[in-house]
VOGU-3710 file (C-alpha; in Angstrom, 3 decimals, decimal comma):
1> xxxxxxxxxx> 113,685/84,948/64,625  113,455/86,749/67,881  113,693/90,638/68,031  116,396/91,288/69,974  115,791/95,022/72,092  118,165/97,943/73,714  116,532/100,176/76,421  118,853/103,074/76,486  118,556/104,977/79,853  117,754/102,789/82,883
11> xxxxxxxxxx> 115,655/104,853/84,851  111,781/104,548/85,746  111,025/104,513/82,241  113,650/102,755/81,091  113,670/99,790/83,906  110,401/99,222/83,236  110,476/99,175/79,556  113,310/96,580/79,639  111,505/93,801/82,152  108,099/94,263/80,789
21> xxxxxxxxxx> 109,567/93,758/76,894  111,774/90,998/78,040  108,455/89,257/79,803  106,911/89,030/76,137  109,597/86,985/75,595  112,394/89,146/73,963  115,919/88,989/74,705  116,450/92,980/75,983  119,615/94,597/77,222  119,331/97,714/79,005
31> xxxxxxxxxx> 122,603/100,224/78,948  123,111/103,117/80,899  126,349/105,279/81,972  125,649/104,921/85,600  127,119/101,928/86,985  125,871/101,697/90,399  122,595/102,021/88,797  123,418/99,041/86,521  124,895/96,816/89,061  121,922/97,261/90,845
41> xxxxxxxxxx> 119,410/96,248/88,631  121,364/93,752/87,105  121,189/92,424/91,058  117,109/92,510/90,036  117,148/95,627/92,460  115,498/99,019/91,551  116,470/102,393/92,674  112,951/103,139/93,245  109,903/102,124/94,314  106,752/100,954/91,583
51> xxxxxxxxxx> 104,495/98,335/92,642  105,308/94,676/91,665  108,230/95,687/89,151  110,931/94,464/91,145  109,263/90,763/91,131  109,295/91,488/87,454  112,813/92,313/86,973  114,341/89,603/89,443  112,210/87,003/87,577  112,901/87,935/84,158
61> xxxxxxxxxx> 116,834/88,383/84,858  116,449/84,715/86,224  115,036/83,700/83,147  118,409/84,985/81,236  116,249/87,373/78,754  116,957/90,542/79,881  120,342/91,591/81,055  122,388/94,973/81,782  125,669/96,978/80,662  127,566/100,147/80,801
71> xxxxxxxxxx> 128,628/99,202/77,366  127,434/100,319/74,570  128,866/97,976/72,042  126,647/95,494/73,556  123,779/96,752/71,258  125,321/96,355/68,211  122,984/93,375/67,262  119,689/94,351/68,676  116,909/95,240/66,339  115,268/97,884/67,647
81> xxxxxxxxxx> 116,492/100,450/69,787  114,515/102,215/72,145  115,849/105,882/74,071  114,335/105,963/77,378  116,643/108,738/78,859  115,104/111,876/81,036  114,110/115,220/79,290  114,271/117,244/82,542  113,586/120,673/82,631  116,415/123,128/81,586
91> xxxxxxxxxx> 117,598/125,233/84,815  116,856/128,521/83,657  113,770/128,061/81,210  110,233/126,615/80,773  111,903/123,876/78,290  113,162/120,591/77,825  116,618/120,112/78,700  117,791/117,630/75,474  121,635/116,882/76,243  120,792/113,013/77,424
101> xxxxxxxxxx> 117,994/112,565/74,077  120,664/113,648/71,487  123,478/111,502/73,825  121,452/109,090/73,323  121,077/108,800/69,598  124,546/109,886/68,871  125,677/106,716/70,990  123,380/104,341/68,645  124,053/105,916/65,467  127,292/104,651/64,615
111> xxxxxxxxxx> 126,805/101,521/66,585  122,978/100,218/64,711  122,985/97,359/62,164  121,311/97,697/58,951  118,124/97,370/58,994  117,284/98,040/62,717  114,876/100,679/64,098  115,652/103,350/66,585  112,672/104,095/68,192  112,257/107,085/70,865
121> xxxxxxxxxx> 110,133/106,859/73,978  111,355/109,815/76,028  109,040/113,007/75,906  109,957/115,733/73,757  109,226/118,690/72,254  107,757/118,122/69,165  110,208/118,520/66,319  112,834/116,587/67,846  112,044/113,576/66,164  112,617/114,712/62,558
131> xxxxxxxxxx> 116,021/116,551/64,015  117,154/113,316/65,184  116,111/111,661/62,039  118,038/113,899/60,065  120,986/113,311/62,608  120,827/109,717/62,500  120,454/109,599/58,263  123,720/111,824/58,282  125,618/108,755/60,203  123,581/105,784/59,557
141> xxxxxxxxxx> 121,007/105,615/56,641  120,636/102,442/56,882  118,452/102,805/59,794  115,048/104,204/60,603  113,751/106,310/63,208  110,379/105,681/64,793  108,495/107,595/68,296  106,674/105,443/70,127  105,107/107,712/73,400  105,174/106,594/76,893
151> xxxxxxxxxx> 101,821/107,189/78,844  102,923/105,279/82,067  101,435/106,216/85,300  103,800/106,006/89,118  102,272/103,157/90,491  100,906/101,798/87,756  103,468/101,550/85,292  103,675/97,784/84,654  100,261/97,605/84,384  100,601/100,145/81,556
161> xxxxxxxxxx> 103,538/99,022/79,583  102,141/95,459/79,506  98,234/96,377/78,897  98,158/99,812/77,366  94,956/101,252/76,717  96,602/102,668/73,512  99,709/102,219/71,350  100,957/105,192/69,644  103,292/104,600/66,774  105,153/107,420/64,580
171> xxxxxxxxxx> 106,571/106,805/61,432  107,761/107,182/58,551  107,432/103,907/56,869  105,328/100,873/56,498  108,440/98,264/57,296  109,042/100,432/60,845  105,903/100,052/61,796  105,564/96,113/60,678  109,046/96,044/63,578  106,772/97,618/66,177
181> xxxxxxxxxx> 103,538/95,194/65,467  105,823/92,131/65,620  107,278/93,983/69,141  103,827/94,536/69,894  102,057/91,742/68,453  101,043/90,160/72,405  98,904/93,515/72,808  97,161/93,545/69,420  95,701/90,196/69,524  94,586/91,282/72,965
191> xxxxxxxxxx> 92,926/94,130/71,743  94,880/97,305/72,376  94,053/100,104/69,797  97,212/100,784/67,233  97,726/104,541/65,763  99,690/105,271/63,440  100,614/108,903/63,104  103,826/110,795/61,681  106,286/111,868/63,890  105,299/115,335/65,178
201> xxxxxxxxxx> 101,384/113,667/65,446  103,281/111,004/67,533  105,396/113,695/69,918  102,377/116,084/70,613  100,183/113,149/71,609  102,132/112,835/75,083  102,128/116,745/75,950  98,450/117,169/74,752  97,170/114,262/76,834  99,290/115,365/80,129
211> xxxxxxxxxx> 98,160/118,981/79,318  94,391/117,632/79,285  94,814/115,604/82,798  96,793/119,362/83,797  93,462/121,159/83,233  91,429/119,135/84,334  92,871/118,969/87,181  93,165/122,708/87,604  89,429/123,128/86,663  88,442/121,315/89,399
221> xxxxxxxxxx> 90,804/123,081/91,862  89,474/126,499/90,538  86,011/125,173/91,211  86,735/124,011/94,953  88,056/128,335/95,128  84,393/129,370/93,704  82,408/126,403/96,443  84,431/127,879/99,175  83,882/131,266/98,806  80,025/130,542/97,665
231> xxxxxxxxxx> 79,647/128,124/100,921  79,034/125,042/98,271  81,111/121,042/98,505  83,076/120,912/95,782  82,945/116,761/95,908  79,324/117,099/95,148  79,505/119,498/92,523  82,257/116,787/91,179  80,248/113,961/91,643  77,230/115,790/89,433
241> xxxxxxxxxx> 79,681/116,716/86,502  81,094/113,363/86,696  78,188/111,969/85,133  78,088/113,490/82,368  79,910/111,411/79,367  81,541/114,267/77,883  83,415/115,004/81,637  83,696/112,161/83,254  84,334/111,423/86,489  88,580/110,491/86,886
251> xxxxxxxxxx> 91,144/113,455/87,892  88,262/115,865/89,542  89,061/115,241/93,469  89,634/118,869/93,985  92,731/118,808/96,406  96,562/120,272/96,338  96,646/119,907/92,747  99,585/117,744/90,352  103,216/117,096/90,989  105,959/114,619/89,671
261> xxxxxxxxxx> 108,254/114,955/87,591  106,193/114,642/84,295  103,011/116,898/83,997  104,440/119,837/85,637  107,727/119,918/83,436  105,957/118,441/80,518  103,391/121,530/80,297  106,177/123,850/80,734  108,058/122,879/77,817  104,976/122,289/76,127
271> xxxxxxxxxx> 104,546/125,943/76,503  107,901/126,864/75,440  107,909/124,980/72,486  105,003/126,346/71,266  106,890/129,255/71,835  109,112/128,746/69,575  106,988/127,869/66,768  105,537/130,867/66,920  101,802/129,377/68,862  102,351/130,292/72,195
281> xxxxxxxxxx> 98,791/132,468/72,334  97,417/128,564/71,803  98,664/127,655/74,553  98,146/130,389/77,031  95,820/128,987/79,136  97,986/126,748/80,464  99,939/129,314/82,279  97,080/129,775/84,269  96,837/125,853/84,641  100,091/126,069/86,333
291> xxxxxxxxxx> 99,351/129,630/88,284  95,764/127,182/89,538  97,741/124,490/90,311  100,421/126,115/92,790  97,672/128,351/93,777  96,174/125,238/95,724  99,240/124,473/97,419  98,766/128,299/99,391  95,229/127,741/100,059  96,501/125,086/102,098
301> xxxxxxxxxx> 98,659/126,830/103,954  96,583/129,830/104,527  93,931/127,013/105,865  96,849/126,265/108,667  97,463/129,794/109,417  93,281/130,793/110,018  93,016/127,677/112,077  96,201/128,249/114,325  97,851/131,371/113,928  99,459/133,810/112,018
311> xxxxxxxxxx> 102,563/133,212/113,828  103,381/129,487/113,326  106,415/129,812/115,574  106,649/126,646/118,035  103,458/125,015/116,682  103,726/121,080/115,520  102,416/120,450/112,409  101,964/117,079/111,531  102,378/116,178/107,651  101,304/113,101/106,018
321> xxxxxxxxxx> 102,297/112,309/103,300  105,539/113,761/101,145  105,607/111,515/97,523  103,799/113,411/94,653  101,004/110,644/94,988  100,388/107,028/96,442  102,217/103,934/95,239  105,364/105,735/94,449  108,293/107,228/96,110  108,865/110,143/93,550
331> xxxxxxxxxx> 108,890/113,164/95,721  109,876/115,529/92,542  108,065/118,346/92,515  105,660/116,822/95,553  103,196/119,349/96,726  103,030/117,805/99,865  106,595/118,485/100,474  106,389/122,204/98,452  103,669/122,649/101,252  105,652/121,101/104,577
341> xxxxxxxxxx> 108,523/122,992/103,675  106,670/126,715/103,069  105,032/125,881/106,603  108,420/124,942/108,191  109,468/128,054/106,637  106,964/129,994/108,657  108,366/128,923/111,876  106,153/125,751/112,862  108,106/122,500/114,047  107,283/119,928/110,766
351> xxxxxxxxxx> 107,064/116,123/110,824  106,516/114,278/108,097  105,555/110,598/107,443  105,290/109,018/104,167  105,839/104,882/103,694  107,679/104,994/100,540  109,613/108,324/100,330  111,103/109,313/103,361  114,709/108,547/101,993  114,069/110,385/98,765
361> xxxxxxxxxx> 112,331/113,508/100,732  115,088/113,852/103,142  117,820/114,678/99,881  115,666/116,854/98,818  114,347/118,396/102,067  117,079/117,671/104,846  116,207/120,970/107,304  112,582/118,374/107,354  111,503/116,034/110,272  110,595/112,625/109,461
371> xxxxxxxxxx> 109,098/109,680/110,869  108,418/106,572/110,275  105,611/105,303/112,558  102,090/107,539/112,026  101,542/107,047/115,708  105,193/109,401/116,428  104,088/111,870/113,631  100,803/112,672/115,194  102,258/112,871/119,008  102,098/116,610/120,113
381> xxxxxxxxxx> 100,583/117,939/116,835  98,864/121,357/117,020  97,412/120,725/113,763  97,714/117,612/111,042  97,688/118,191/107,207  96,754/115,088/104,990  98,383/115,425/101,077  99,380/112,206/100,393  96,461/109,937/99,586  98,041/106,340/100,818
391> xxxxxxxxxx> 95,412/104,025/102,250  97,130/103,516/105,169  96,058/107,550/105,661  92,273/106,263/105,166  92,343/103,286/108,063  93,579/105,833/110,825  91,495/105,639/113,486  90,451/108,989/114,595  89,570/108,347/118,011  92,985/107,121/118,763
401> xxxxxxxxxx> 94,559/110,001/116,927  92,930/112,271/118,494  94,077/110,899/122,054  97,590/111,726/120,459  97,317/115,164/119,252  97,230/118,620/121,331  95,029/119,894/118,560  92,451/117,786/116,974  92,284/119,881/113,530  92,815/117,958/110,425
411> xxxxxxxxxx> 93,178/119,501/106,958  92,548/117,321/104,152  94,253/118,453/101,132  93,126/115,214/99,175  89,210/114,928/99,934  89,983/111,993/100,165  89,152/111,281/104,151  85,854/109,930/105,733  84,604/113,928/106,820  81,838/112,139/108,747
421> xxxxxxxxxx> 84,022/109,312/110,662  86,495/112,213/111,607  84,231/115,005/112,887  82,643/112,208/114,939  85,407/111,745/116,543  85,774/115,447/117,902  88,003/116,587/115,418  87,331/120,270/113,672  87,739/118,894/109,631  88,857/120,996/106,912
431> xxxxxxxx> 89,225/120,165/102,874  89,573/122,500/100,356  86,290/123,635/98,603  84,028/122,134/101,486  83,034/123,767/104,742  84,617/123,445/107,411  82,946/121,272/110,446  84,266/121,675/114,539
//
């Protein structure tokens, strides 16, 4: 027989979940309590942007597997259960806000068959797993409760759901986790590692790993402080780390440091949590990881104000780039748009391109300028920030963009740009922990 699946909560997480289990074959429903947001992806539209998902979901609704609701008695018969609902950051704290988690499972509960498996996907703090167990086994011992971490990355995340590089799997019993290997079963004949682990193993291996990728991220950014201010290139000094096995070379591009709306939040609660249980001197140093990381964002703007002026009143600055990172349109917590914004603060006249997240920066930033041709964004500019890396940022020409500028002074917040190609064509190049070149 066929496992039949529920994705609660519809969102990134959740959409993708739902097509990419439905495309090994499963019949899935995915409920949520929005109903434009339902009605649009039951249209095979999503409210976002993720590479090659949307194909995904229009083909896989075509097929008649996977389907949408607002209600929830439409789950009734599924066999496993997964919560995919947000864990945002409370509004006056470091932690994890829980109302939509505990929603969540208290709209399953009473609703589960027999037998089935409720299995959480959302990240929280660790604990909340056995709290919800306890929950659930007050309404409905008849069914289990498993955690099964998300580690998807924007603009990758189909990729990831359908060839994980690991499975994580908490539980409690051998017959929940025999219901996740027959879920499962595409990606462990092809391979994918399996761990089992109990449930607070299972919780802490999602804020450990994004806390990792958080400092070494910061490291690298605190390194590109020490090149500047020793006149060393922090993309060398990368490069020679890199090598070594025990570093690595992936997440050191010294730059304007993370954003999103998971490792930021996620370290936060991380810390609170710990907090809580009475470990928060373990998990000091990532206060500092977070003071590093919106440390970088300044840097940046104190690079604008040495290169123009103190007074940034009347000068165009040209920004490009506002999503949190390439490939996605998630400007939450976007240090490109933290940055534009500060600037715009200061005075200067800001324009801002992006190719995916215009729409989604202009909620969020409104007082902003945008545009939605490069060539218009660069007209006039006094000085041009790059913090977006999108490889249509890479093919600029700089000759021609420097016929279109008043000032030819770019500022590369991503090292990411050919320094050679653009200080050949007469520009005066900036990045942060390299020299600068006229």
């Amino acid at each position: 027989m066929t496992l039949r699946v529920s994705v609660i909560g519809t969102g990134y997480l959740g959409a993708t979940h739902a097509a990419c289990i439905s495309s090994l074959g499963f019949q899935v429903i995915g409920v949520d309590v929005d109903p434009k947001k339902i009605e649009l992806l039951s249209k095979g539209k999503v409210p976002f942007y993720e590479p090659d998902l949307e194909e995904l979901l229009a083909a896989e609704i075509q097929s008649g597997r996977l389907t949408f609701s607002n209600d929830f008695g439409t789950i009734a018969d599924a066999d496993i259960h997964f919560i995919c609902v947000g864990t945002p950051q409370q509004a006056n704290s470091l932690a994890a806000d829980m109302r939509f988690v505990d929603a969540a499972l208290d709209a399953i509960a009473p609703l589960a068959k027999t037998g089935s498996l409720i299995v959480g996907k959302s990240t929280v703090p660790v604990g909340t797993a056995e709290r919800l167990r306890q929950r659930l086994s007050a309404v409905n011992p008849g069914v289990e409760l498993a955690w099964n971490p998300e580690f998807l990355r924007e603009g990758f995340a189909v990729e990831d759901t359908l060839r994980p590089n690991r499975l994580v799997v908490g539980v409690t019993s051998d017959a929940a986790e025999n219901k996740l290997k027959e879920l499962y079963k595409s990606n462990l004949d092809a391979g994918t590692p399996w761990v089992r682990a109990d449930l607070p193993t299972a919780e802490l291996v999602k804020v450990a790993a994004n806390s990792f990728l958080a400092t070494k991220i910061s490291f690298i950014n605190a390194m590109a402080e020490v090149c500047e201010a020793a006149g060393g290139d922090v993309t060398v000094l990368a490069k020679a780390i890199g090598y070594d096995p025990r570093i690595g070379n992936r997440f050191l591009q010294a730059g304007i440091g993370f954003g999103g709306g998971c490792l930021p939040k996620d370290i936060r609660a991380f810390m609170a949590r710990a907090g809580e249980l009475g470990a928060e001197q373990a998990l000091e140093f990532l206060r500092e990881i977070d003071s590093i990381n919106l440390r970088a964002r300044q840097r940046v703007i104190e690079l604008v104000r040495s290169d123009l002026s103190d007074d940034l009143q009347g000068k165009k600055i040209a920004v490009l780039g506002a999503a949190f990172k390439p490939d996605s349109d998630d400007v939450r917590d976007s240090p490109a748009l933290d940055i534009a914004a500060q600037i715009q603060a200061a005075g200067a006249r800001v324009v801002v391109h992006d190719p995916k997240a215009i729409e989604n920066a202009q909620m969020r930033f409104p007082a902003l300028a945008f545009e939605s041709e490069i060539e218009n964004t660069l007209t006039g500019a006094d000085l041009v920030l790059h913090l977006t890396e999108w490889k249509i940022y890479r093919e600029i020409d700089p000759v021609k963009a420097k016929a279109l500028v008043t000032g030819a002074i770019m500022i590369d917040g991503r090292n990411a740009l050919d320094r050679d190609k653009w200080i050949a064509a007469g520009w005066k190049f900036r990045a942060l922990g390299r020299a600068s070149h006229n």
